[in-house]
Structure formats: structure tokens, C-alpha cells
C-alpha atoms as one frame of an Amber mdcrd trajectory, in Angstrom:
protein
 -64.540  15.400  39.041 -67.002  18.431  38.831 -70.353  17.618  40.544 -72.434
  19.363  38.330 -72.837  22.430  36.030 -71.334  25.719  37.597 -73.762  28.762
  37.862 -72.885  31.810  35.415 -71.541  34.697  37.150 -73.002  37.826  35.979
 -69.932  40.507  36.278 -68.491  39.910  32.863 -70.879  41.328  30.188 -70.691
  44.085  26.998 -73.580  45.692  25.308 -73.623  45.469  21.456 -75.794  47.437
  19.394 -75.596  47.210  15.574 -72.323  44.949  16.312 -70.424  47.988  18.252
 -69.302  47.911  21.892 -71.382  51.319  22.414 -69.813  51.574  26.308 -68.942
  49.986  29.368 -71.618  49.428  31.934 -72.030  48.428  35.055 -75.394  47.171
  35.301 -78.102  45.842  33.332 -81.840  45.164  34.984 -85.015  44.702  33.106
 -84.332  41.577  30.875 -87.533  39.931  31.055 -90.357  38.435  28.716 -94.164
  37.982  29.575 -97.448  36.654  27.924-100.600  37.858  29.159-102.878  34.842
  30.642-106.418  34.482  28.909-109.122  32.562  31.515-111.263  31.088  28.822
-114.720  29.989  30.698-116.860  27.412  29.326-119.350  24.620  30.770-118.911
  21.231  29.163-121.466  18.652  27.772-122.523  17.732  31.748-123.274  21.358
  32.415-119.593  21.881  34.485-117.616  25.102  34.164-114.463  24.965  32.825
-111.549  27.019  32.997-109.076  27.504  30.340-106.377  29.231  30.489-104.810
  30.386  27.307-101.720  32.859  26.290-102.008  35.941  25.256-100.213  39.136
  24.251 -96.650  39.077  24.350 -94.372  41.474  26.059 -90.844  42.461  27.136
 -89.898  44.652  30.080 -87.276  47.919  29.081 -83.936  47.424  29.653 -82.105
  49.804  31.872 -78.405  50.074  32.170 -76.033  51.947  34.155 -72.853  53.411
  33.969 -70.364  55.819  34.889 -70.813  59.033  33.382 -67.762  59.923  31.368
 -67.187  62.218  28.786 -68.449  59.878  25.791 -71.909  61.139  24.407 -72.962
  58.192  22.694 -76.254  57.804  24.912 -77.176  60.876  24.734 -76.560  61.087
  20.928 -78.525  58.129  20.203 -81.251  59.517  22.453 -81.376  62.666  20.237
 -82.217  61.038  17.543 -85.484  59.573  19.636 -86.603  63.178  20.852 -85.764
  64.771  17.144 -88.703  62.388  16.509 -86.105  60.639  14.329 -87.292  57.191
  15.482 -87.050  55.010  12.284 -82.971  55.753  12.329 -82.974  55.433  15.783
 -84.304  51.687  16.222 -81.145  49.390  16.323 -80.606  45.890  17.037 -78.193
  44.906  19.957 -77.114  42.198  21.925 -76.062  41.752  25.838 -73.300  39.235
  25.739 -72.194  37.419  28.793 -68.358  35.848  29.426 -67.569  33.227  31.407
 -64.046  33.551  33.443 -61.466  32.489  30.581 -63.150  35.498  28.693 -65.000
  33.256  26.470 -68.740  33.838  24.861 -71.033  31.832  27.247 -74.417  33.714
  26.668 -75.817  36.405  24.373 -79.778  37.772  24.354 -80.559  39.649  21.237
 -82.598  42.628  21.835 -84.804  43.745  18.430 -85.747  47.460  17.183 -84.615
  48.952  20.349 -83.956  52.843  21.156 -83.617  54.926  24.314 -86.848  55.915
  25.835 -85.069  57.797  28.951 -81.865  58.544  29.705 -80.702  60.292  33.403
 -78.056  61.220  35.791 -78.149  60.521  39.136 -75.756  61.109  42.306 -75.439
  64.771  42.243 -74.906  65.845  45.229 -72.684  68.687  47.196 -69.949  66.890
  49.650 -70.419  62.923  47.938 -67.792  61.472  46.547 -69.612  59.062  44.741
 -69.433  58.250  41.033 -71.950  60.484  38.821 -74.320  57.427  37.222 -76.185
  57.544  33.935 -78.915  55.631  33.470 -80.529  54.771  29.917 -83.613  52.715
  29.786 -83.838  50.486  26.318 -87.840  50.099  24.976 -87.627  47.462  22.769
 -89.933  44.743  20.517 -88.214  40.968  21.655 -85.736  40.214  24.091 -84.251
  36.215  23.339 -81.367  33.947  23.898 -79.207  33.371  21.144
């Protein structure tokens, strides 16, 4: 009899963007949401100052994924489009879906109007035999479970 609810492992994941598997990555940092705090002072009826704090301005930290560079362009196509100045066609929805062990859906955050805001290499390096990684950093508007 299970004790309680097992933890999600985080290994098993795809990135979806307009309903395509774009690539395989290997990591995904950045998934975040924040509202701003607003300290509302006041003094009350008895002359006591009173501190409210309210919520303000929403916002979402950029997504950055990794992967192994291969030979598909897709990042860097999509990227184009952003430094083209071809923004409007370059905003696309997407989706980071997690799998539990059996292979099944168990979690999915839909990303809104997001587009590549940087996209790098890294590892180069004379001698290494390390995997070349490419990095591509998502801005976005809303990050939420689904």
C-alpha cells in the first residue's frame, strides 16, 4: 500500500510549440511566475500606521533550454525570424510537457506569445571532448499549468 503521492521526476519532458516536437532537449531552467508586492501605507481612525501589502505587476522569468547541437536549424531559423524584426510571425504558443515513467502525460505548462530572445553555443574548446551545447532562451507573456 503506497504511503503517499510519489514526487515527479523531471528527466522525461518534450517541448511543443504550435503543437510540433521542435527538438530534443536536455534541459529546461527559468519556469517561473512573479507579482510585484505593493506596501500600501495608511494610518487608521486611532492615528496607527498600517501596512498593506497588495499585488502588483505580473511577470514570468525566460525560459532557457539546452541541447545538443546537431545539424537541425530549427532554433536558429525561428530566431531569424526575431532579428529580421519579423516578430509578429515569430510569437508562437508552446507547451513543456512532462511524462511520468509508463510514458504517460502527467504535467504540461503552456507558455503564451513566446519567441527566442538569444540563442548560443557553448563548449568550444581545442582538446574537450565534450558535447557542443546550444542554448536558446524563450521571452514570453504567461507561463501556467494546464
Amino acid at each position: 500500500m503506497p504511503i503517499g503521492e510519489d514526487a515527479i521526476a523531471g528527466f522525461t519532458f518534450k517541448i511543443e510549440i504550435d503543437g510540433q516536437v521542435i527538438a530534443q532537449f536536455k534541459e529546461v531552467s527559468g519556469m517561473e511566475s512573479s507579482r510585484e508586492v505593493i506596501e500600501h501605507r495608511e494610518n487608521n481612525l486611532a492615528g496607527k500606521e498600517v501596512i498593506k501589502k497588495l499585488p502588483g505587476k505580473k511577470s514570468w522569468g525566460d525560459i532557457v533550454l539546452k541541447r545538443g547541437v546537431t545539424d537541425n536549424q530549427v532554433v536558429w531559423d525561428w530566431h531569424k525570424l526575431v532579428m529580421d524584426g519579423k516578430i509578429d510571425e515569430a510569437r508562437k504558443n508552446g507547451s513543456i510537457v512532462l511524462y511520468d515513467y509508463a510514458g504517460g502525460e502527467t504535467g504540461r505548462w503552456n507558455i503564451t506569445n513566446c519567441w527566442p530572445n538569444k540563442v548560443s553555443v557553448t563548449g568550444l574548446q581545442a582538446g574537450s571532448s565534450d558535447v557542443l551545447v546550444e542554448e536558446m532562451t524563450l521571452a514570453h507573456e504567461g507561463l501556467e499549468p494546464a
